[in-house]
N, C-alpha and C positions, 0 to 999 in steps of 0.2 A: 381523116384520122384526127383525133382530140389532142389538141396543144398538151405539151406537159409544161408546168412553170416550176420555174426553182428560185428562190430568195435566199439572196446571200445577205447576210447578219439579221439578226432579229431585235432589238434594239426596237425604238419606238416605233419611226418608220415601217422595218421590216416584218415584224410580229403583225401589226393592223393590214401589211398587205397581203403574207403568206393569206392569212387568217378571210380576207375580203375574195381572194382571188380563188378559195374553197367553196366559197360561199356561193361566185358566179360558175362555181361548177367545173372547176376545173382540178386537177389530179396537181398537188404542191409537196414538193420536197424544200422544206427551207435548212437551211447551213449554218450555224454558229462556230467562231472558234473558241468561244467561250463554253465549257460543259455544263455549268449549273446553270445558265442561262437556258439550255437545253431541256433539262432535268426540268427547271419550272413550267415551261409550254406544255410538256409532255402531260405535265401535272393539270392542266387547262388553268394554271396563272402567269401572270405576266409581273416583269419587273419594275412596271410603272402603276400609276393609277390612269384608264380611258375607261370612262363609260361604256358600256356594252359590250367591251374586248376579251372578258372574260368569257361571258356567255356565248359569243359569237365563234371562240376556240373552239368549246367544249363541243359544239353544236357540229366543225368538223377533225379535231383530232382523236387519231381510233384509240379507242380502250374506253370511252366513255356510252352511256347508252345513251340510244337513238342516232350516235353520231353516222356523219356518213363518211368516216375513215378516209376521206380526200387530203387532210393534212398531216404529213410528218415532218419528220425533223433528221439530220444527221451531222456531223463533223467530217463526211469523208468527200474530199471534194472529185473525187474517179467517178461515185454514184451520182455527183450530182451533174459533173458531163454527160454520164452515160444517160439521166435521165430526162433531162432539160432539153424540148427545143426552141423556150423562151424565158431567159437566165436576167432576174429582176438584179440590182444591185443597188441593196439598201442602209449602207454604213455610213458610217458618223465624218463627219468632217470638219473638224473643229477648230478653232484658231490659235494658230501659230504662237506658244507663251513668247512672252516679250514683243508680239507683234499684231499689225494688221492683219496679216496675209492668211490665210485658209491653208487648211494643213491638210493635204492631199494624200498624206503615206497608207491609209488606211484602205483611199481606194485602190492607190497602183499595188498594193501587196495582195487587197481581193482580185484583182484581173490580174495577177501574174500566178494567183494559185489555178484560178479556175481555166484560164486558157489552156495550157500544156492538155486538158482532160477534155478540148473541143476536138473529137478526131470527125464530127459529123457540120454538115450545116446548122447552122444555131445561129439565134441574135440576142445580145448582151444588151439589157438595159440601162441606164444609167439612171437612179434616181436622188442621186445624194444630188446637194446645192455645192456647185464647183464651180472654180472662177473660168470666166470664159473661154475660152481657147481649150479648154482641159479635153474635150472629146476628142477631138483631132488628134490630138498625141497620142490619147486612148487609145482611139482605132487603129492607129498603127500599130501600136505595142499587141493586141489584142492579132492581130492577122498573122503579126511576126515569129509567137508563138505559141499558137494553135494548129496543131498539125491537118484542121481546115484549110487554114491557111484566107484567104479572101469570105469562105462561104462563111465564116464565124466573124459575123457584121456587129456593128454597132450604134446602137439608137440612144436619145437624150429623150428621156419621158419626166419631167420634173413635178415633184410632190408639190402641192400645196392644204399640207395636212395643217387642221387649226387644233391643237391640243384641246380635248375635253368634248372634240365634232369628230375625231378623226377615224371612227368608222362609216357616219353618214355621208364624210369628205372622201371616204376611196368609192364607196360604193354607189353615192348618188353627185360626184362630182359637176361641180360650174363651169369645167371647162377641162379637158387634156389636149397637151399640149405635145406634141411628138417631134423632134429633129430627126429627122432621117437621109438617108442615102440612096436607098432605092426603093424600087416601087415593092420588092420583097418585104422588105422590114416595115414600109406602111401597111401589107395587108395583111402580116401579122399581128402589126397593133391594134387593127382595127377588127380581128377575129377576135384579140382579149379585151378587148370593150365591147365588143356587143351589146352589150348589155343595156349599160350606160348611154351610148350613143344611140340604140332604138328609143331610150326612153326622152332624149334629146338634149343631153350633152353634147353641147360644142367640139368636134375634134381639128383643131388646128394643126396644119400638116406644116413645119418648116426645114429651116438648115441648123445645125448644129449651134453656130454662134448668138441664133435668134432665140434659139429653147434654153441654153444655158443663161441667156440674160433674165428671162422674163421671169422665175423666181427672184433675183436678187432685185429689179424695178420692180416685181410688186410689192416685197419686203421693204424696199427704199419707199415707195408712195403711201406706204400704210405707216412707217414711220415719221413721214415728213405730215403725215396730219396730223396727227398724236403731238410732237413735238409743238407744229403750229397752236393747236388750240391751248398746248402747257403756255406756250409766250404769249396770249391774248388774255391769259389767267394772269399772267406778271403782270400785265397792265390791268386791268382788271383790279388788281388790288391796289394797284399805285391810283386811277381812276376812281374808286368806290365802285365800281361795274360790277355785277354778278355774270361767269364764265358762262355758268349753266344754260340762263336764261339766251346769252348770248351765242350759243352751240344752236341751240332749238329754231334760234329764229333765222340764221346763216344754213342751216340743216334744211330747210323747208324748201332751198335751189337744188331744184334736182340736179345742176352740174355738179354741187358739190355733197349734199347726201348727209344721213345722220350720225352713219356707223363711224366710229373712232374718234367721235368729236366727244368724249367726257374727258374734261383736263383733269389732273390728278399726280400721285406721283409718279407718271413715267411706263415706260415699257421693260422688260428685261426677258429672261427666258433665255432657251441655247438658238435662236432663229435670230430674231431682226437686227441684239447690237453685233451680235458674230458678222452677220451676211453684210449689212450697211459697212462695217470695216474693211471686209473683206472686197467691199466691191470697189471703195476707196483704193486700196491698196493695187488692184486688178489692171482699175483704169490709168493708174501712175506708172504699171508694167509697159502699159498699152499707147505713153504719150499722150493718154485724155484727161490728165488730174486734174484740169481745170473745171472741168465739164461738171465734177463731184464736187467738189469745194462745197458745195452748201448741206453735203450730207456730214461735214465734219461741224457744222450748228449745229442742225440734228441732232448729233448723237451729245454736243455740250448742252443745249437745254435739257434732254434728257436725262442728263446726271444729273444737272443743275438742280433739275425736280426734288430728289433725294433731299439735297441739301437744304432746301426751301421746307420740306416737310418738317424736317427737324427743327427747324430756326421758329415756325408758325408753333410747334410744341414750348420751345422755351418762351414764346409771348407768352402763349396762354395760360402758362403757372406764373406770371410776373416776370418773365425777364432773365430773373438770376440764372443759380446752376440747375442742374438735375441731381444734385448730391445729394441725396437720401428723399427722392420723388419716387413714388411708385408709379410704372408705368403700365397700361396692359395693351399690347399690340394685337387684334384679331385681325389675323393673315399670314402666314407664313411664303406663300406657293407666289410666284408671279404672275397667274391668272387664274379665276377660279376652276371646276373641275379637274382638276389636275394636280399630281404630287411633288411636282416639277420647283425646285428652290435654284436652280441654277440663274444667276443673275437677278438674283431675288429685290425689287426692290423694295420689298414689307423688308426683307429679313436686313437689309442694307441701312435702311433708317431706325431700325430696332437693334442692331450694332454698334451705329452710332451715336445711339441715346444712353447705351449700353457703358462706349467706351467712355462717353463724359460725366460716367457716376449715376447715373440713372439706375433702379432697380426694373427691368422688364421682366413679364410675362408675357409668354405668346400662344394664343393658341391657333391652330388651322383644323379644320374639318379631316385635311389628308394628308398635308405635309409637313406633320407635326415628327414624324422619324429622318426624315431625310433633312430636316432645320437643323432636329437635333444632331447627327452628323458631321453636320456643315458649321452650325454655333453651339458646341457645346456650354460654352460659359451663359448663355442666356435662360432663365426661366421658362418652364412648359408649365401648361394648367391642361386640365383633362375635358375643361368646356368652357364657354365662352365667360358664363356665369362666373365658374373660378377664377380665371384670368382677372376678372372686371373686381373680384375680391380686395378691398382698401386700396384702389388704384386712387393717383390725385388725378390722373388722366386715362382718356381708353384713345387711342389709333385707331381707326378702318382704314387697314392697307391692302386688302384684298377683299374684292366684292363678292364673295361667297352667297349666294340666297339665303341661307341658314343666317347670315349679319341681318340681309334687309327682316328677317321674318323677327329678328330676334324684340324681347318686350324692352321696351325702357326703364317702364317703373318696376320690373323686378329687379333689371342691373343697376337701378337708381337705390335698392334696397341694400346692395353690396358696395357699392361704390363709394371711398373716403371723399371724391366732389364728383358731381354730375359734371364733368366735361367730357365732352367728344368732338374729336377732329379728327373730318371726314376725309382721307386722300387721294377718295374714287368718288365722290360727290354722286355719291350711290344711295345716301341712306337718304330718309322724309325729316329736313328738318322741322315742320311744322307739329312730326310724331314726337319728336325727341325732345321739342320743348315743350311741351304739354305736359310731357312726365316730369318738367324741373330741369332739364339739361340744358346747358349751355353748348347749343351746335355751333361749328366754325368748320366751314370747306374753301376749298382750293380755288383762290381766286374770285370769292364769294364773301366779301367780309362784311354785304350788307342785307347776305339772303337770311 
């Protein structure tokens, strides 16, 4: 008989898996308690900006043509027991205001609506990032009241979605990683990968405490290079060194690799300073605080970056204020494809150029509504060109392609000074001076 899947919340996460898991062919009922979140699926749009996720809805929620009607959507969570014998769990888990810690309410109130509605065998997924231990408790909670009782199991299957990748990342995944309990709940995991793993995807079979860790160390390892290569930029500039150059030539050991090594300003987003806190906080529950100590660097060079951006701004107009400087920031998003402003650090240095009298314009390719939102008091330009209109400076705070494509000497044509500083050391300074610009990047004060 054909698995049925069901996905609870639709949210970034859940939306690209309902949506992936139609795709490999299988019959999805996903859940929102949100209705207009609902209402836009239904519509084949999503609440976010990912690549391909539209098209990939449309292609299966019914009511559109050619679709193959494999995906719906409801609010009643009776249909989605009755329907589910493989119950994904894909909500948000965000940190605790005022704190480190990871804020868990979201999943225990999903597993306490859905359980009472297990009256059959079923297995509950887990794919939110939740501090360790958290399944454990889960499964109990989940056995205690499901009128299954023990046959309504529970597995740790941990996302590792890269915002702007995250349909090629469910569907042609580097690796799934499963916690489990018995040999049941592996051979069901391993009927809804098929797919993936014919085509040879790794599937890692563990225990609960092992699956829950390994997003938050590989979010911990991708931010402790990012951090690293921002502090080799600090010196760098104290040295006359170029980052760049020195990324490329450190990049070339294959122990250590090229990806994540461009210094700049910084990481942000709702994933790595959430989860690196949050694992901080986990390991001090757990008697390990020491073990983490150096992810509480981490996360201060990180900010640190912000503020270095800003301070490399007021050099490069002379030092003084920003009091009546026209600024133009191209970036809003914390990484590019994506509409994503949450822990923005374009939008964070453009705030604070903002709050010391600065006039900023900003523009982003997609996150120019969700900016506005979030800073209303900051200027929007409708394209990069306007943005760059009688600036004394231009920002690249997010590496959009549409930046690196953009001309010089047309923005050199609107522009009250040719300066640009670069805080993703993205763009060609050799292009930018050629049209008259004065380039200056991060940790690069002699490229």
């Amino acid at each position: 008989m054909a698995l049925k899947i069901t996905v609870i919340g639709t949210g970034y996460l859940g939306a690209t898996h309902a949506a992936a898991m139609a795709e490999l062919g299988f019959e999805v009922l996903a859940l929102d308690v949100v209705r207009e979140k609902i209402e836009m699926l239904e519509r084949g749009e999503t609440p976010m900006y990912e690549p391909g996720l539209e098209e990939l809805l449309r292609r299966h929620v019914a009511g559109f043509e050619g679709s193959s009607g494999r995906l719906r959507f409801t609010q009643d969570w009776a249909e989605v027991g009755a329907f589910g014998d493989v119950h994904f769990v894909c909500v948000n888990t965000p940190q605790k205001h005022g704190e480190y810690a990871c804020d868990m309410s979201y999943v225990e109130s999903a597993l306490a609506s859905l359980a009472p509605h297990l009256a059959r065998p079923a297995l509950v997924v887990g794919k939110s990032t939740v501090p360790v231990g958290s399944a454990d408790r889960l499964a109990r909670m989940i056995a205690e009241l499901a009128p299954a009782g023990e046959d309504a199991e529970l597995a740790w299957n941990p996302e590792f979605l890269r915002e702007g990748f995250a349909v090629q990342d469910t569907l042609h995944p580097d690796r799934i990683v499963v916690g489990v309990r018995s040999e049941r709940a592996e051979a069901l995991l391993r009927q809804v990968y098929e797919t993936p793993v014919g085509e040879g995807t790794p599937f890692v079979v563990t225990d609960f405490p092992t699956a829950e860790l390994v997003k938050t160390s590989a979010n911990s390892f991708l931010a402790t290079k990012i951090s690293f290569i921002n502090a080799m930029a600090e010196v760098c500039e104290a040295a006359d060194g170029d980052v760049a150059k020195l990324a490329e030539a450190i990049g070339y050991d294959d122990r250590i690799g090229k990806k994540f090594l461009r210094a700049g300003i910084g990481f942000g987003g709702g994933c790595l300073p959430k989860d690196i806190r949050a694992f901080m906080a986990r390991a001090g529950e757990l008697g390990a605080d020491q073990a983490l100590t150096f992810l509480r660097e981490i996360d201060s060079i990180n900010m640190r970056q912000r503020g270095r951006m800003v301070e490399l701004a007021r050099q490069a107009l002379g030092g003084g204020s920003f009091l009546g400087r026209r600024i133009a920031v191209l970036g809003a998003t914390f990484k590019p494809d994506s509409d994503d402003v949450r822990d923005s650090p374009a939008l964070n240095v453009a705030g604070q150029i903002h709050l010391q009298g600065g006039q900023v314009t900003v523009y982003d390719p997609k996150g120019m509504e969700n900016a506005r939102r979030l800073f209303p008091t900051l200027g929007y330009a409708p394209s990069a060109l306007e943005a760059v209109r009688g600036a004394d400076a231009v920002l690249h705070l997010t590496e959009w392609r549409e930046f690196r494509e953009l001309d010089p000497a047309a923005l050199g044509e609107v522009a009250t000074t040719r300066l640009i500083l670069d805080g993703r050391n993205a763009l060609d300074p050799e292009l930018w001076r050629k049209a008259g610009w004065t380039y200056r990047g991060m940790g690069r004060p002699t490229a």
